[in-house]
C-alpha positions as CSV (number, residue, x, y, z in Angstrom):
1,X,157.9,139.7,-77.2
2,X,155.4,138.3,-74.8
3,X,151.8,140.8,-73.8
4,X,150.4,141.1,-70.7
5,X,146.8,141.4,-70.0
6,X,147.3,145.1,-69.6
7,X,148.8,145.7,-73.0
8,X,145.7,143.7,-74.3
9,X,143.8,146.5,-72.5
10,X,145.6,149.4,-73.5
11,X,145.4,148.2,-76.8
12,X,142.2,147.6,-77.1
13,X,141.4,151.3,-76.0
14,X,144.2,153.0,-78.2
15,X,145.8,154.0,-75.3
16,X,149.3,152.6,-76.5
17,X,148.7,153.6,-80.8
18,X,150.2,157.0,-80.7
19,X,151.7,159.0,-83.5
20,X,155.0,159.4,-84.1
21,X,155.9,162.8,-82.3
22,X,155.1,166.2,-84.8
23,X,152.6,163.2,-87.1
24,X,148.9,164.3,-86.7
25,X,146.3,161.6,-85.8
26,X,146.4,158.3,-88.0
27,X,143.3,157.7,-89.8
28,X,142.8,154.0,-90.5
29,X,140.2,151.2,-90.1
30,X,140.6,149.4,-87.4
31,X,138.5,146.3,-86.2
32,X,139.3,144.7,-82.7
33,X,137.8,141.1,-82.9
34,X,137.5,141.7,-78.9
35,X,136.0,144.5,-78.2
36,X,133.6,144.5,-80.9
37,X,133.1,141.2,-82.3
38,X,130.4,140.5,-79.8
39,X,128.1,143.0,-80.6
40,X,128.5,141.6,-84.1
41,X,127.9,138.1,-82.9
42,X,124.8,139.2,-80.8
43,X,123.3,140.8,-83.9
44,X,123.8,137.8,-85.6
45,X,122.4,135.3,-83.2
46,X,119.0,137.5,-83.3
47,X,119.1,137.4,-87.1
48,X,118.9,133.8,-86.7
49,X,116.7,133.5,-84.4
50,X,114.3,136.0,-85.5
51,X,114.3,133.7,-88.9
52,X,114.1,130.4,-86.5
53,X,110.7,131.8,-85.2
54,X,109.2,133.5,-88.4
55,X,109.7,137.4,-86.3
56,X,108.3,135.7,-82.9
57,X,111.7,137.4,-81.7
58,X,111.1,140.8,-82.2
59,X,107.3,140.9,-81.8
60,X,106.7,143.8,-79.0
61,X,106.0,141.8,-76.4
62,X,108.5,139.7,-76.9
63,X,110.9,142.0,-76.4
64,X,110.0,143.4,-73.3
65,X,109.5,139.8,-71.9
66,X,113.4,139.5,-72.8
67,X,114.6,142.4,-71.2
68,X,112.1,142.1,-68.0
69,X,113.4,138.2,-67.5
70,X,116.6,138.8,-67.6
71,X,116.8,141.9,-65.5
72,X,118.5,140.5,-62.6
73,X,121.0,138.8,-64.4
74,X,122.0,141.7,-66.1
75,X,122.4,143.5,-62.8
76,X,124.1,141.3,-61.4
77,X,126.7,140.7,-64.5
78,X,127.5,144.7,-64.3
79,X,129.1,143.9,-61.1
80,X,130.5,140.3,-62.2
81,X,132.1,142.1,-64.9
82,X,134.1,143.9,-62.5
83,X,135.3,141.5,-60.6
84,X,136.5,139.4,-63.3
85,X,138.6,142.5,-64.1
86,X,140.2,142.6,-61.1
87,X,140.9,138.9,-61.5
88,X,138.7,137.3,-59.1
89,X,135.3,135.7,-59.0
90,X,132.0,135.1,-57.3
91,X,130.2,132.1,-57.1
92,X,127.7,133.6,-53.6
93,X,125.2,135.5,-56.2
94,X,122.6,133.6,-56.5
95,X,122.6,132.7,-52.8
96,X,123.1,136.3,-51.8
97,X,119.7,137.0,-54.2
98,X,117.7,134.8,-52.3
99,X,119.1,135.4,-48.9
100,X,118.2,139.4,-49.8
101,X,114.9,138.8,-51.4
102,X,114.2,136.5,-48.1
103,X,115.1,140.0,-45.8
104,X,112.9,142.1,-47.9
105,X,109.8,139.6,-47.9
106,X,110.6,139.4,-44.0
107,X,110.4,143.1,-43.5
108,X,107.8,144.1,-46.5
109,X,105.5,141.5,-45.3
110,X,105.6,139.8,-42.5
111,X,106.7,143.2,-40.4
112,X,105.3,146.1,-42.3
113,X,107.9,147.8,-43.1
114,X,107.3,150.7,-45.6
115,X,108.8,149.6,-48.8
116,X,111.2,152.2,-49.2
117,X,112.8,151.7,-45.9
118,X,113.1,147.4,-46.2
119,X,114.3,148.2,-49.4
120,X,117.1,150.9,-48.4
121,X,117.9,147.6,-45.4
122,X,118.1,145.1,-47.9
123,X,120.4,147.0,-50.0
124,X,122.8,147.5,-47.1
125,X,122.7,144.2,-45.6
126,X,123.8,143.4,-49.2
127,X,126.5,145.6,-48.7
128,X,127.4,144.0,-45.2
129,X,127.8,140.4,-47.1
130,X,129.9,141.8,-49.8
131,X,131.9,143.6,-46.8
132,X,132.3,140.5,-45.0
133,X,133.7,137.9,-48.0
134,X,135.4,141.2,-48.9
135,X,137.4,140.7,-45.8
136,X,138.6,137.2,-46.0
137,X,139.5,137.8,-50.0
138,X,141.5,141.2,-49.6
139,X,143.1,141.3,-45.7
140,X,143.3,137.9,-45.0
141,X,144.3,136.5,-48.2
142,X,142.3,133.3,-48.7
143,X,141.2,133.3,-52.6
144,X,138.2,135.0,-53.8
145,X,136.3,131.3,-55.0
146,X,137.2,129.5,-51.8
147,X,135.0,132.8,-49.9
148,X,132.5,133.0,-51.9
149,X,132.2,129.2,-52.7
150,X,131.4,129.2,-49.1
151,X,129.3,131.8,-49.5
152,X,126.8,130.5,-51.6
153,X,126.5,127.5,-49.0
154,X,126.1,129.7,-45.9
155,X,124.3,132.0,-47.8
156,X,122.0,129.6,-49.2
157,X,121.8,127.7,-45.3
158,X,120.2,131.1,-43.9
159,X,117.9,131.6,-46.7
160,X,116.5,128.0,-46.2
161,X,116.8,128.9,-42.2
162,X,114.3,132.0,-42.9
163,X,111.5,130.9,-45.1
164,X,111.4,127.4,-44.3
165,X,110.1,125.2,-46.6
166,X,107.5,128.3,-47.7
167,X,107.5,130.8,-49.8
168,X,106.7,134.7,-48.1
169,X,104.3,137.2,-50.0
170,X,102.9,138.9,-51.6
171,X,105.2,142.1,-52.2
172,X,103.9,145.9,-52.0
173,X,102.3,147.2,-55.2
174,X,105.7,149.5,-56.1
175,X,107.6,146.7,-55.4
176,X,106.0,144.9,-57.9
177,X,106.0,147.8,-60.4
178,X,109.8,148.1,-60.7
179,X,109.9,144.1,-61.4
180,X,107.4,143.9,-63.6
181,X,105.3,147.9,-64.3
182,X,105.9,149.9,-67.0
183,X,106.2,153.8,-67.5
184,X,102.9,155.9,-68.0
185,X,102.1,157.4,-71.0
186,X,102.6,160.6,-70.4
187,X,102.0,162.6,-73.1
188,X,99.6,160.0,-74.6
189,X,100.5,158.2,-78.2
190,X,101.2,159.1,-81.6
191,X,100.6,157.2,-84.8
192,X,103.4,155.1,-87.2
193,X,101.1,154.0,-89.9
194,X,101.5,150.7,-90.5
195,X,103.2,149.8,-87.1
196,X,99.9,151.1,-85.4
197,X,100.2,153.5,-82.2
198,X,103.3,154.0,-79.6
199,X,104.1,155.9,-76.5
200,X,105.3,159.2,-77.4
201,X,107.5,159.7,-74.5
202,X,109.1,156.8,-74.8
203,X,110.0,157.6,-78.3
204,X,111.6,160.9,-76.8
205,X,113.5,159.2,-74.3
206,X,114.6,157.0,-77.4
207,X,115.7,160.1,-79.3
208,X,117.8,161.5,-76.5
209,X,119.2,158.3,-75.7
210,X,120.8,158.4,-79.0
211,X,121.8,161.9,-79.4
212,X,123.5,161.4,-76.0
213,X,125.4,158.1,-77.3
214,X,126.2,160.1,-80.3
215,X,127.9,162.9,-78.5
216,X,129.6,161.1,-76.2
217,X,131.1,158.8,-79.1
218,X,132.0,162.1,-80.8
219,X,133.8,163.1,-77.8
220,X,135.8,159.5,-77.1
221,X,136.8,160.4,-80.8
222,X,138.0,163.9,-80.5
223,X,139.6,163.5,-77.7
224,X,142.1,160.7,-79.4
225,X,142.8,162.6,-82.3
226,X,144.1,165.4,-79.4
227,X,146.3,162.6,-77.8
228,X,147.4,161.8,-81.9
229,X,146.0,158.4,-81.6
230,X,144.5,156.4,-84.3
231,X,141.0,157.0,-84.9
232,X,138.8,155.4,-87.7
233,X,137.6,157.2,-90.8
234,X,135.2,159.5,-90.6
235,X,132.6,156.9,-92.9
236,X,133.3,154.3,-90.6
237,X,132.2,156.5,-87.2
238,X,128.9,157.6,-88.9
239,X,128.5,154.3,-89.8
240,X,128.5,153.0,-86.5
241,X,126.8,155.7,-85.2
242,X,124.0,155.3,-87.3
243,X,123.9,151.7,-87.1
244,X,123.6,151.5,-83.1
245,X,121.3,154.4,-83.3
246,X,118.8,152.2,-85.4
247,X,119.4,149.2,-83.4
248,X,118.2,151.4,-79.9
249,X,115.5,153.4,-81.8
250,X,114.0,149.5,-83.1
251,X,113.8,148.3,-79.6
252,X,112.5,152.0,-78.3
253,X,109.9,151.5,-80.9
254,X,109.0,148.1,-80.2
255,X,108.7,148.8,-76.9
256,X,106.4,151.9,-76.8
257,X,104.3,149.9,-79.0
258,X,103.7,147.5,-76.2
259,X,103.1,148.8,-72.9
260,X,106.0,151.6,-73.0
261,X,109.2,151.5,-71.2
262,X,109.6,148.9,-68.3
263,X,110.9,150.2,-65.1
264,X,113.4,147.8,-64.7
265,X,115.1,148.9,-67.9
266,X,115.2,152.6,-66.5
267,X,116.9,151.1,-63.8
268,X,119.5,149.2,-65.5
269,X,120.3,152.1,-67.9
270,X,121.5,154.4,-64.8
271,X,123.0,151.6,-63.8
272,X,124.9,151.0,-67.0
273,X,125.2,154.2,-67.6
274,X,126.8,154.5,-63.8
275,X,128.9,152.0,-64.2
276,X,130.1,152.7,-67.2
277,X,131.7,156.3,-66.6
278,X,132.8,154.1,-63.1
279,X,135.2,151.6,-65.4
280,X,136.1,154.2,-67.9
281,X,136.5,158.0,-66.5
282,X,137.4,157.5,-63.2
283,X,140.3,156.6,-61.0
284,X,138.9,153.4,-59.2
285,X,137.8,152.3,-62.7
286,X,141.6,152.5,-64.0
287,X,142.8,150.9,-60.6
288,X,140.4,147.9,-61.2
289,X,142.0,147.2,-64.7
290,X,145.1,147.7,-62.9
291,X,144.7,145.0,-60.3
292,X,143.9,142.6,-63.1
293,X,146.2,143.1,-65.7
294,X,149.4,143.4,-63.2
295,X,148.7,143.1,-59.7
296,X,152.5,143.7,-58.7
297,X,152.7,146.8,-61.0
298,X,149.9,148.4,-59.7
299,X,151.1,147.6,-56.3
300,X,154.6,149.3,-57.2
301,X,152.6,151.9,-58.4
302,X,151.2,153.2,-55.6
303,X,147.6,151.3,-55.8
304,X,145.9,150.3,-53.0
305,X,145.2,146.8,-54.7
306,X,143.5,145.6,-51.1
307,X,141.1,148.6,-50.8
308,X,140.1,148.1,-54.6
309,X,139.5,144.1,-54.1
310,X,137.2,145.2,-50.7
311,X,135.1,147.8,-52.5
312,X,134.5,145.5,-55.6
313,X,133.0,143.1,-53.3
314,X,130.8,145.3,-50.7
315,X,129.6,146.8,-54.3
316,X,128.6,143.0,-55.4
317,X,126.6,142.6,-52.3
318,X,124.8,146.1,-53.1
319,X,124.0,145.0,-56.3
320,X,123.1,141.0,-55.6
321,X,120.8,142.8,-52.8
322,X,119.2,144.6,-56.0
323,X,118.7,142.3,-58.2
324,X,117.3,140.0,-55.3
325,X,114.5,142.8,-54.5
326,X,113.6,142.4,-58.4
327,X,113.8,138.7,-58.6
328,X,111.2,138.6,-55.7
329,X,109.0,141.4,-57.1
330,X,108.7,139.8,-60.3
331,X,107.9,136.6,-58.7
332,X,105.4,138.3,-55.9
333,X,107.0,136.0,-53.8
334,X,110.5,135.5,-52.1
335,X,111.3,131.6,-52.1
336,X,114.0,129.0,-50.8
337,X,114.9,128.1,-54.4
338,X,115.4,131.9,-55.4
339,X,118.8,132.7,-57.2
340,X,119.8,128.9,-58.3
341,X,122.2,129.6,-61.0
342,X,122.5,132.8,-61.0
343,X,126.6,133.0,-60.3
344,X,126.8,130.7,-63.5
345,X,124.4,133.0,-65.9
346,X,126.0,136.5,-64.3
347,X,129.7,134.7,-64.6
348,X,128.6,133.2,-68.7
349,X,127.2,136.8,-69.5
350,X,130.5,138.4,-68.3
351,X,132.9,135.9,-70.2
352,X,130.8,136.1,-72.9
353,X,130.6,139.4,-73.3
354,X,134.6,140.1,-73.4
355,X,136.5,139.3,-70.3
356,X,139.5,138.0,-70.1
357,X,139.9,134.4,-68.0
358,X,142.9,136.4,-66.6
359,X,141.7,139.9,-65.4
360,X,142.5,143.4,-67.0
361,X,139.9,143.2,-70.0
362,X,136.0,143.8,-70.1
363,X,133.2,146.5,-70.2
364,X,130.4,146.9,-68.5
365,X,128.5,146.8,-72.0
366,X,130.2,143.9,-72.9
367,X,128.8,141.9,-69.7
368,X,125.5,143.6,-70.8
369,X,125.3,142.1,-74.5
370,X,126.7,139.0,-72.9
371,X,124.0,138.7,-70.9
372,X,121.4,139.4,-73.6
373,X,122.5,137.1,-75.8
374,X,122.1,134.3,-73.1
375,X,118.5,135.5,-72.6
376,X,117.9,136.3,-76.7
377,X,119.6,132.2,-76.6
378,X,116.7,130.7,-73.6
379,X,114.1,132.9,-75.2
380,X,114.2,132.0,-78.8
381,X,114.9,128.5,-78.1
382,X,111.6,128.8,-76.1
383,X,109.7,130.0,-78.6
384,X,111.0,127.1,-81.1
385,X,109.7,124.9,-78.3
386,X,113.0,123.2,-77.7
387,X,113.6,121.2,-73.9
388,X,115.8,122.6,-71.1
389,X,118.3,120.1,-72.3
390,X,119.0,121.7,-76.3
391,X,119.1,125.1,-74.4
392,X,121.8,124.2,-72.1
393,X,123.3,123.1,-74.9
394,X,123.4,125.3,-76.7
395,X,124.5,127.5,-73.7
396,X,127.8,125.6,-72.9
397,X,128.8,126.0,-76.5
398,X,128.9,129.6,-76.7
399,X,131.0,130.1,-73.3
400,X,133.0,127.7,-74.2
401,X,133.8,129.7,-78.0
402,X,134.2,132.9,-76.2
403,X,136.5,131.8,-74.0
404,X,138.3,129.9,-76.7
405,X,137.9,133.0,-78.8
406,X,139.5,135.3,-75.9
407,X,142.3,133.0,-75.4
408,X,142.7,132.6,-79.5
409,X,143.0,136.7,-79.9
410,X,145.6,136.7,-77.1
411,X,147.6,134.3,-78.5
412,X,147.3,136.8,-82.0
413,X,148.3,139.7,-80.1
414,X,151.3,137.7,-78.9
415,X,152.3,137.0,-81.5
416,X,151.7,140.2,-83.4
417,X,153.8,141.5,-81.1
């Protein structure tokens, strides 16, 4: 019997491994090669490279340098991830980055405008773009990589058209700070022996972070075992529990060693966070795994598949227009070239990270991991003082095995089936 994309999904969430009727809950291990062999695989390509470059990796600074560099991809691969699961794609990104950063340096700069107000524009002229390829992909029907291939031409054409051959800065002081600042120590440091001194509200923020994952893990759980779906043993939950709660509280750590938490990351945990109850807990969220795993079922169903495909895009503009305010903070300077690449690194990081070439499969935590293992891949091969070529290289191979390896487990479940 052949599987659709959407049995893939509901698979992978339990949501079709009920009990028999009058059985309790099953109680079994259960491993999905999908869902969580890349957090496996991104644990493993930092052991490796923290070996490669004798701890370089996971030296303080180091770590914040990661998650600061790759900010804007990641922000950008929440909303990537998305559309992938509706079965559709954007290639505009990068160009839609440097056409927004160009609009913020314009009003920031060259026009005064107080930074929370150019900001608050930029954001919605993001929207606008998204609105407008929105239109063409959903109500007139021409194919979401045509549009946005377009896009990133036109895009790119007015970005050009607006600086010139010159870059525009610099950016506002607060501007700068949510690029590249860092959270204040607010209720000053306290002493790890050996490890030296670290921001103690950082480490609270660390603590919570965890007890929050916890509970909400303990809720997924409990709730399943109420529906009489399978659920793994009680070991195997602490285990995993435990072992994600060490993995935040070492970065947490790190990081309050250094110069606290960066402002950036703040930002992409609401947005995660955001975007995650989004996909998961809400109606839009199960319409958009509808689209993509059965776009004529979901229409049959009463979904309003052309309203979901619209919104996806206007919230890809919001979110290009955010990470191109970032890009150009961090650089202090908003630039023709800003945003080359960007589709491909957002696009790698969602693939990567779990979705389906098809539609109807991913997480917004997927795309993030994704997305950090390209930057853990760029940085450590840095560090080893390897060229642009090896790192490219070494970048094309591991899209290429994940998609290979989503293709492979689809063919399994086929065939399990």
């Amino acid at each position: 019997m052949s599987t659709t994309n959407a049995d893939v999904a509901l698979s992978e969430q339990g949501l079709n491994e009920a009990a028999p009727p009058g059985k309790p809950s099953r109680t079994r291990f259960q491993f999905n090669l999908r869902q969580s062999g890349i957090y496996f695989a991104f644990a493993a390509i930092v052991a490796v490279f923290a070996v490669l470059t004798d701890g370089d990796l996971l030296q303080p600074q180091n770590i914040s340098n990661i998650i600061v560099q790759n900010s804007y991809i990641l922000i950008l691969a929440i909303g990537m991830i998305m559309i992938i699961i509706a079965g559709h794609i954007d290639l505009s990104v990068g160009s839609v980055v440097a056409v927004t950063g160009a609009l913020s340096a314009v009003l920031m700069v060259n026009h005064d405008v107080p930074w929370p107000l150019a900001v608050l524009i930029t954001v919605v002229a993001g929207g606008l773009i998204g609105a407008w390829q929105a239109f063409w992909i959903a109500y007139f029907g021409i194919p979401a990589f045509i549009v946005t291939l377009a896009g990133m031409l036109l895009f790119r054409a007015i970005t050009m058209i607006t600086l010139g051959n010159q870059g525009i800065g610099p950016f506002p002081d607060e501007v700068r700070t949510l690029s590249n600042g860092f959270t204040e120590g607010y209720l000053g440091n306290v002493g790890l022996g050996p490890l030296g001194g670290a921001d103690l509200f950082s480490l609270i923020v660390g603590v919570i972070a965890i007890a929050g994952m916890a509970a909400a893990q303990w809720r997924a759980r409990r709730a399943r075992q109420g529906y009489d779906q399978t659920v793994e043993p009680i070991g195997i939950f602490i285990a995993k529990i435990v072992g994600g709660g060490v993995a935040v509280m070492f970065l947490v750590v790190q990081l309050a060693r250094f110069k606290n938490l960066p402002w950036v990351l703040v930002l992409l945990a609401v947005l995660v966070l955001g975007y995650s109850l989004l996909t998961q807990r809400s109606v839009f969220g199960r319409q958009i795994y509808a689209v993509g795993g059965n776009l004529l079922a979901a229409q049959l169903s009463g979904v309003k598949t052309k309203s979901v495909v619209f919104w996806l895009f206007v919230n890809m503009g919001v979110l290009s227009a955010v990470a191109g305010v970032i890009f150009a903070g961090r650089l202090n300077l908003a630039q023709p070239t800003a945003g080359n690449s960007f589709e491909l690194d957002a696009i790698a990081a969602a693939f990567i990270g779990g979705a389906a070439v098809q539609g109807g499969v991913g997480k917004v935590v997927g795309a993030i991991t994704g997305g950090l293992i390209m930057g853990v891949i760029n940085n450590g091969m840095s560090l080893m003082s390897a060229g642009p070529d090896r790192i490219m290289l070494v970048k094309g191979i591991v899209l290429l095995a994940a998609v290979a390896f989503d293709v492979w487990t689809k063919r399994r479940a086929g065939t399990a089936r």
